[in-house]
N, C-alpha and C positions, 0 to 999 in steps of 0.2 A: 877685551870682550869676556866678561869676565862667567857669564851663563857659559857662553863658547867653550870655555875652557872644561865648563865641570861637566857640561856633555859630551865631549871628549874623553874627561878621564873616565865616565859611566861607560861610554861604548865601549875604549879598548877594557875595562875590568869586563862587562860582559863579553866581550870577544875571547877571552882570556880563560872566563868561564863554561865558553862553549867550547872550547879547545879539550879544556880539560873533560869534560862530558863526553867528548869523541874518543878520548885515552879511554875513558871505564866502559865507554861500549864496546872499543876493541879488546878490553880485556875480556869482557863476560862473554863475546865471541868464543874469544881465545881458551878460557875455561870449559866452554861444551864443546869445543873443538876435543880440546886434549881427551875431555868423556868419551868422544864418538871413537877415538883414534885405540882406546882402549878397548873399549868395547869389540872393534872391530879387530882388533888383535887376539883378543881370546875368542871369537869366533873361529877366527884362522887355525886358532891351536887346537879347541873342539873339534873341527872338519877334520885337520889332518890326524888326529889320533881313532876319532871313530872310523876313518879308513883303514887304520893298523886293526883296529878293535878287529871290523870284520874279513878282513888278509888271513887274520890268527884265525878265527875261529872256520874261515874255507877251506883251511891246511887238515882242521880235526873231521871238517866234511868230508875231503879229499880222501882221509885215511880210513875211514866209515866205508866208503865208495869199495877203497881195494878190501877190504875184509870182507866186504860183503862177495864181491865176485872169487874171491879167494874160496870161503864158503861154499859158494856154489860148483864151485871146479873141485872140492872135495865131496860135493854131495849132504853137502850139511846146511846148505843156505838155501831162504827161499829168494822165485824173483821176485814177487811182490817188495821183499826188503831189498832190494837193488833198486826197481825203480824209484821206491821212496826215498832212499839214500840221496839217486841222482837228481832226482826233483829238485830234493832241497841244496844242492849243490846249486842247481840251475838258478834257484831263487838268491841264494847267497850272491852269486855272481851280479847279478841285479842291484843288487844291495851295495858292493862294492863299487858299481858303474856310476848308480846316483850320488853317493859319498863322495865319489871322486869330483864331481860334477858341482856340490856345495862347496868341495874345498879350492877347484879353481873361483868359484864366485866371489867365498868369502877373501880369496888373495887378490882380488882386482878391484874390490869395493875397498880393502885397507889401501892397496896401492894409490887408487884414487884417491884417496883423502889425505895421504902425504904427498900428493903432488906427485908421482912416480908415474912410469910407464906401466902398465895396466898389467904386464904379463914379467913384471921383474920379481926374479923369486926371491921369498922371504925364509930367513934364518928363524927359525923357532928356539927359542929359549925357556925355560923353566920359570914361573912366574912366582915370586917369592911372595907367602901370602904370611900377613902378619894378625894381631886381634884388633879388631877393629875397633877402633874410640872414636869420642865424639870431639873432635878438634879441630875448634874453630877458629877461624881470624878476628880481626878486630873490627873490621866491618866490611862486607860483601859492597863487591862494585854496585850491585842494584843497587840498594843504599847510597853509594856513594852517586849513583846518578840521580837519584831524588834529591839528596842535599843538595849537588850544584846546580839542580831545577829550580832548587828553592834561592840559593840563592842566587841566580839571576834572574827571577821574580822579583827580589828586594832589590836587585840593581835598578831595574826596570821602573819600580813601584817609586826607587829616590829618586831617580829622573824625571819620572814624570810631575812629583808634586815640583820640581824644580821651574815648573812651565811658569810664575807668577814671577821669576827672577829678571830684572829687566837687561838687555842686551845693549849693553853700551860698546859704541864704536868712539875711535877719533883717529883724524887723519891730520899728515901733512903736506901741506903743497909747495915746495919751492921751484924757481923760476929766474926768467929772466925778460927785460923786458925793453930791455938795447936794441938799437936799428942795428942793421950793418954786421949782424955778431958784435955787436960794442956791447963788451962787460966791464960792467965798474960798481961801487957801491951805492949807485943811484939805481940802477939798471935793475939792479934784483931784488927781488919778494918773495914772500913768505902766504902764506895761507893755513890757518891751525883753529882745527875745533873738532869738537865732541858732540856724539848723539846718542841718544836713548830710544831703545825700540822698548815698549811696553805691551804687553801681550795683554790687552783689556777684552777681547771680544769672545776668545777662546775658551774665557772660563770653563762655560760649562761642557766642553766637550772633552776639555782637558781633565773636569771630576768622572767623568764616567770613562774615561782609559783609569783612572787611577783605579776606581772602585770594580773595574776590570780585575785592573792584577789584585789587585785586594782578593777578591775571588779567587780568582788562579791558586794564587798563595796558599790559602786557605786549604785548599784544593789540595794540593800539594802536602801540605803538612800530616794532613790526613791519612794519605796514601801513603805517606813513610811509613805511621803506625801501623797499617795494613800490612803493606810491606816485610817488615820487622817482624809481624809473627807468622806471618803466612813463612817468611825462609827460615823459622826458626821449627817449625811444624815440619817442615821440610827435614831439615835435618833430622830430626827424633826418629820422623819415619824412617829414612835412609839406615839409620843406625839399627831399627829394630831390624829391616828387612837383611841386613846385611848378616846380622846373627841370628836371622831365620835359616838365611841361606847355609852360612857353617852348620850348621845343625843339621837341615838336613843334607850333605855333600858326607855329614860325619855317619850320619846313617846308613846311606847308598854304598858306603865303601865296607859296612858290617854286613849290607845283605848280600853284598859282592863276597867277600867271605865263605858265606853259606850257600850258595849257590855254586860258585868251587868246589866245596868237598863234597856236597850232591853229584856233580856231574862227576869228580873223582872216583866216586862208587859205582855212580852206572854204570861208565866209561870199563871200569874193569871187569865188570861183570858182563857189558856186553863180548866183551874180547873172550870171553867164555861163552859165548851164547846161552846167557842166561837171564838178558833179558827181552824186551821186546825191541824192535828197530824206534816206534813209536816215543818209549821211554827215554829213550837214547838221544833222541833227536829233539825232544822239548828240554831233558835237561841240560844240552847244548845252545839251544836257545835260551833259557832259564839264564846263563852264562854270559852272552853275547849281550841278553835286555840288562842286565843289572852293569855290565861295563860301561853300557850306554848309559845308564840312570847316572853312574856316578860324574860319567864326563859332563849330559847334561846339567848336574849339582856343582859340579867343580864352577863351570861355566858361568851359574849362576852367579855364585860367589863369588867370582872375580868382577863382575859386570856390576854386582852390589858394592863391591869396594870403590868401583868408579865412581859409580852414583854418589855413595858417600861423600868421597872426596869431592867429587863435584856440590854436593850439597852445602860441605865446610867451607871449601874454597882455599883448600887447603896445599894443592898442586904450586910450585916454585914458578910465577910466569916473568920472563923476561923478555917481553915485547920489545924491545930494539935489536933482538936481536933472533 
């Protein structure tokens, strides 16, 4: 049967086809997996450091607190700068509580997404940040799932024009045909012939599945071009945004800088009561916002790196294992 055959070997090639199809969607899976897993990792290191950020800066509240009443028990301090002091003590504290609060969040959303127990603590490490380039593969699973769309379209497409091939069978019958179970060389026979199935009436339903996938195809072909620049657009962007992000993370850490030796000078000048509580307590804050800006910048920057590399495709995946 000799159609038989060739629609066999067309099924298992697209069967084959679609196997491989299920690999590149488990990869591209696997690719925004690995993105989220990052992401949600320097979240976790964001949280836990802008908790330290304001720990530190409650300690130089704290110390503000006692100067202040120290003042006052020598007759040199007003209350009004005590309760301001404590105020923002109290605000700080607040400040600490919610932080605390993102960083258990951001630790049971990465646990979650590596499969872990929701409340299993995580080891933070130093995240080595390199220049970002544009380095790509040789072709994105997307891609690679259009072409093997496309080609089991073309399987589909030769199978189908195969519908005019005719379906030859033949059989054989042997036998026997003795009374009694008597076998002998008279007693047995034979039966042998061949048939032809010819597909005449199907014509035309059989051209329009064809002119079907003709379509499809077409279709398909298309969308690869689409495809192919839309992830290449992709990437550019990723890349600028990523050396937006160093830029500004290299910024945040200069005005962090300045902000420092600002609040260094107040800071001494308050301890002489020389300046106002007022002055004291925004260049404190002045302090606290720009340690934040820079974490939120670092943060960025790591998460654009992921982007990146999610954009390249450029992460090592080994899916068997």
């Amino acid at each position: 049967r000799s159609s038989d055959l060739m629609d066999i070997y067309a099924n298992k090639r697209i069967q084959e086809q679609k196997v491989e199809l299920s690999n590149l969607d488990m990869q591209v899976y696997a690719r925004e997996l690995v993105k989220n897993i990052k992401v949600a990792y320097y979240n976790v290191i964001m949280a836990s450091k802008s908790v330290a950020v304001y720990e530190s800066n409650k300690k130089i509240l704290e110390q503000n607190v006692a100067l202040n009443e120290a003042l006052i028990k020598q007759g040199k301090g007003l209350k009004v700068n005590l309760l301001k002091a404590q105020t923002e003590l109290m605000k700080m504290n607040t400040s600490i509580s919610t932080a605390k609060n993102q960083l258990k969040n951001a630790e049971a959303y990465f646990n979650f997404l590596i499969n872990r127990p929701l409340e299993t603590p995580i080891i933070l490490e130093e995240v080595a940040t390199s220049n970002p380039q544009l380095e790509t593969v040789k072709e994105r699973e997307e891609v690679g799932l259009i072409n093997q769309s496309i080609e089991i379209q073309e399987s589909v497409l030769k199978m189908n024009k195969n519908y005019w091939v005719p379906k030859i069978n033949a059989f054989l019958d042997l036998g026997s045909q003795g009374t009694n179970w008597e076998v002998s060389r008279k007693s047995a026979y034979y039966m042998f012939g061949v048939s032809a199935s010819i597909p005449i009436y199907n014509g035309s339903r059989n051209q329009q599945q064809i002119k079907q996938t003709k379509y499809e195809l077409e279709n398909a072909r298309l969308q690869l071009d689409q495809v192919e620049q839309q992830l290449e657009l992709q990437r550019q962007q990723a890349l600028r945004n990523t050396l937006n992000a160093r830029e500004n993370w290299e910024t945040a850490k200069v005005q962090l800088e300045a902000s420092k030796e600002y609040f260094a000078l107040v800071s001494g000048a308050n301890r002489e009561g020389l300046t106002s509580q007022l002055e004291f307590i925004d260049a404190s804050n002045q302090v606290t916002n720009a340690e934040l800006f820079v974490l939120i910048q670092y943060q960025n920057y790591l998460s654009s790196l992921a982007e990146l590399e999610r954009a390249a495709a450029t992460y090592p995946l080994n899916i068997n294992h």
